[in-house]
C-alpha positions, 0 to 999 in steps of 0.5 A: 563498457558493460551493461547493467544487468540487475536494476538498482535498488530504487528501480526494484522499489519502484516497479514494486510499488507501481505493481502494488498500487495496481493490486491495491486497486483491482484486487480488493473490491471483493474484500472491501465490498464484504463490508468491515467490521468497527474502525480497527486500531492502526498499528503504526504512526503515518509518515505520508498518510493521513490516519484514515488514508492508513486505515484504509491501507491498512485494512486493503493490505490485510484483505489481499494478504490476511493473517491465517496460520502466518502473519497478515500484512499488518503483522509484517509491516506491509501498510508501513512500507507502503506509506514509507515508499509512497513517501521516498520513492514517488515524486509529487506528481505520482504521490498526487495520483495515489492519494487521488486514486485512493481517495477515489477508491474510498468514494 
């Protein structure tokens, strides 16, 4: 029998959220400890995430990836997708250990 070549669709998801909860966590001290301006308005409805777990998502996700002459991540979605995949994708046990480390992180 041939092997596979290409991963499924849930491998490519998953590695891909794995790989974003390792960005989440190392690349935006820098931003986060610039400081933040008012409570900014979360522009979509959480499906996993409490309001304030989104905000905070929110505003990570915009910090690695800001809106300059093209759209930041919360123009495109990205804090949405994140939420919907932490919610699809990961079973309890790794939902736990995001939650935890982004309760951490908050901290």
């Amino acid at each position: 029998s041939k092997k596979k070549d290409h991963m499924t669709r849930r491998e490519v998801i998953q590695k891909s959220a794995l790989a974003l909860g390792y960005a989440l966590s190392s690349t935006a001290v820098a931003g986060i400890l610039k400081g933040c301006a008012a409570k900014p308005d979360l522009n979509y409805q959480p499906i996993f995430f409490t309001e304030d777990q989104a905000l905070l998502i929110s505003e990570v996700a915009e910090i690695i990836l800001p809106r300059t002459t093209t759209p930041g991540a919360k123009d495109v979605g990205v804090p949405a997708f994140i939420d919907n995949m932490v919610n699809e994708v990961y079973n309890k046990e790794q939902q736990e250990r995001f939650v935890a480390d982004l309760n951490a992180f908050n901290e």
